[in-house]
Steps between C-alpha positions, in 0.01 A plus 500: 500500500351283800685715753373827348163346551519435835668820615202675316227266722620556797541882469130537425390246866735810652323764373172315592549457842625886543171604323302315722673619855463842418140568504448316859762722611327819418147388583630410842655862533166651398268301696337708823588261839221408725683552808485855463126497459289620840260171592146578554333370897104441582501692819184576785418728738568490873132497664420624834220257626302400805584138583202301516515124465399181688697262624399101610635450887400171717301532819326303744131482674502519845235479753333840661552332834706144582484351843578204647305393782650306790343361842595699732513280810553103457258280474283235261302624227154390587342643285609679135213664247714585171669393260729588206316732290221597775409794489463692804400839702592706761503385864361139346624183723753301280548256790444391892857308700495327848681550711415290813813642743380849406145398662648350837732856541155698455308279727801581750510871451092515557598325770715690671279790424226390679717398847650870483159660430350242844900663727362817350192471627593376841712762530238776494279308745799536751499848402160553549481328850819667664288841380251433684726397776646819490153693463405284815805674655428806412159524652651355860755814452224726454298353838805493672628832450142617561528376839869610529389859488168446703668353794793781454222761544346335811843456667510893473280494835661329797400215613266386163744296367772282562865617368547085388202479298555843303840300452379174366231732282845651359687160458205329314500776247834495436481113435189575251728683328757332489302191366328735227867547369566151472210408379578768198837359437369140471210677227802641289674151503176313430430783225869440394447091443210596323632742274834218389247215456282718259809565301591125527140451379533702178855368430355188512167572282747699243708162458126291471456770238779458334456111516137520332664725234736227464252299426330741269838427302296104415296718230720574214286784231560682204729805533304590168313446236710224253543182370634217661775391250718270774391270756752316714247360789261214553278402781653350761889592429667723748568860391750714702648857411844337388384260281396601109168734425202332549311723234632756227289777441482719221290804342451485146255740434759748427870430435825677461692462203880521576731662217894485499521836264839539382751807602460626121120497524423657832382823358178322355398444878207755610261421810153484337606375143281162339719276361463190272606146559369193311501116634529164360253403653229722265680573189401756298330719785673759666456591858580804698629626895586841603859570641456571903884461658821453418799425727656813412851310501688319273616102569889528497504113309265598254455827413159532555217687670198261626182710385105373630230536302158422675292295285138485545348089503187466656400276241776269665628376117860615558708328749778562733819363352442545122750691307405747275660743219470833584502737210687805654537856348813647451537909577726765556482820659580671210576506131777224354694522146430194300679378219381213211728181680661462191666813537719421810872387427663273739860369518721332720593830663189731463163567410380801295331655198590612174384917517497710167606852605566732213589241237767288713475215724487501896506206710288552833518316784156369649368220764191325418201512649184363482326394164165517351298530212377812350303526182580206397907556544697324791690813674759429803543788757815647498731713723753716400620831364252516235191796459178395338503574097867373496585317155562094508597225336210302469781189511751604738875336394875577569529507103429830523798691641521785691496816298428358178277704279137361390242562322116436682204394393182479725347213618161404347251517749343157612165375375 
């Protein structure tokens, strides 16, 4: 009876179990699967844009004009009129040297200007009194030869005059002339002598010159109008052309504000453009210069292209040496495709976006470019096989596979 009783139980926990498997086994056969459904992707637009944005580069004040000033002869600083921070003008004296051996070689080049000026002198005396030897000479020719000719004519008629005295008539004339002609030749040499010490004379006065400019060298001035921002002199120590600048000169009233523009950026350089740049030194105001010159070559090292900017300060509160931001525009020549940054897929291997054409999935690939922010949504330039209007991911990943079929849904526009 107890075995009967058991056989019975344990036939009904059978049947139990095999009435429970076999609905789960039919629901699971009846059951849709989601891997056959098609997902659903937020996608965007492709936008064709003009790139305009501002970027924040370093540059540095310099002054219009920077000298420094040197003696140019050596000598002691007798006497020095600036200081640092002196301001100065044009042609103004900044300081007097001495220079006592430069004195002594003047007094010895006046010198010998005056003793060639006194042989100069002498010289045309001589000249003078051998011409009026010769003139002398000249006028004993003509009385000679006068009587020469009268005393030929007489000795026509027999007997008038002696044959010797028509011959000593003849001989003096010859010997008038022949005194004239040396007389001559000692006028050209005494002309000669003159001629060589007025040249020696001028040499001589051009080296005095040059002596007294020399000394005209004592006088340092202002090249132009500036501040003194460097003094290395004092009265009484000795300057000299190799030793360190005296004075440093500088004009502040306008400077030039130097700019190392990157390769990327060059386009945003045009002659004529006002630029911003701010300073630490008054925070919260923004200041302006106007872009001038540009090296129009690239430093191998860094990659950039020094641009100047000529920045007006006639009020003198900038300074040479401070080192402002510059807020520099970013251009293009033309049009650029920009995509929300979110959109852009990179891997190990490649970069690129998801594109939507007719229902399936396309992986493009693109380079970025610049970035900036337009209505209210940060957009990255990109490069690549792609038209404006194309069909994105708004979040670019290699989930989605190449060819696999989507469904879209737009983007809401942001607020």
């Amino acid at each position: 009876m107890l075995k009967s009783m058991l056989g019975f139980g344990l036939a009904l926990v059978v049947l139990s179990f095999a009435a429970c498997g076999k609905p789960e086994k039919s629901q699971a056969q009846t059951s849709p699967s989601h891997a056959t459904q098609t997902p659903t992707i937020t996608v965007t637009t492709v936008q064709s844009l003009e790139l305009d944005r501002q970027i924040r580069l370093p540059g540095e004040l310099q002054a219009w004009q920077d000298t420094a000033i040197y003696a140019k002869v050596q000598g002691f600083v007798e006497e020095i009129n600036v200081d640092r921070g002196s301001v100065v003008k044009r042609g103004q004296l900044l300081a007097r040297l001495r220079a006592p051996e430069l004195d002594t070689q003047r007094g010895e080049a006046e010198a010998k200007v005056r003793a060639a000026e006194s042989q100069r002198v002498e010289a045309l005396a001589r000249v003078s009194g051998i011409r009026a030897q010769r003139l002398e000479a000249e006028a004993k020719l003509a009385a000679d030869e006068a009587t020469y000719r009268r005393l030929k004519s007489a000795s026509a008629t027999p007997g008038v005059v002696a044959g010797n005295d028509v011959e000593i008539a003849e001989r003096a004339v010859e010997a008038g002339k022949a005194r004239i002609q040396l007389w001559q030749e000692n006028e050209k040499a005494a002309q000669a002598q003159v001629k060589a010490l007025g040249e020696s004379e001028q040499a001589l006065r051009e080296a005095a010159r040059s002596m007294s400019n020399i000394g005209d060298y004592l006088r340092i001035t202002a090249p132009f109008d500036g501040v003194i921002v460097e003094r290395n002199a004092h009265q009484g120590s000795l300057a000299s052309p190799a030793s360190a600048p005296m004075l440093r000169l500088q004009q502040i009233s306008r400077l030039r504000l130097i700019v190392f523009v990157p390769e990327v950026e060059i386009a945003g350089v045009k002659p004529g453009a006002r630029i911003d740049f701010t300073l630490p030194a008054f925070p919260g105001e923004t200041l302006s210069g106007v872009i001038r010159r540009s090296s129009r070559s690239l430093d191998a090292k860094t990659r950039t292209m020094p641009v100047e900017l000529d920045v007006e300060n006639s009020s003198g509160r900038l300074a040479p040496g401070m080192f402002p931001e510059v807020i520099w525009p970013t251009r293009r020549p033309h049009p650029s495709l920009f995509v929300p940054s979110t959109a852009i897929a990179v891997t190990t291997e490649r970069s690129f976006v998801v594109r939507v054409r007719d229902g399936a999935v396309e992986w493009v690939d693109v380079k970025r470019g610049a970035s900036m922010n337009h209505q209210g949504v940060d957009l990255v330039e990109i490069f690549g096989h792609l038209e404006p209007g194309n069909q994105i991911a708004v979040r670019g990943t290699d989930e989605l596979r190449v060819g696999v079929k989507v469904n879209v849904k737009q983007a809401l526009p942001a607020k």
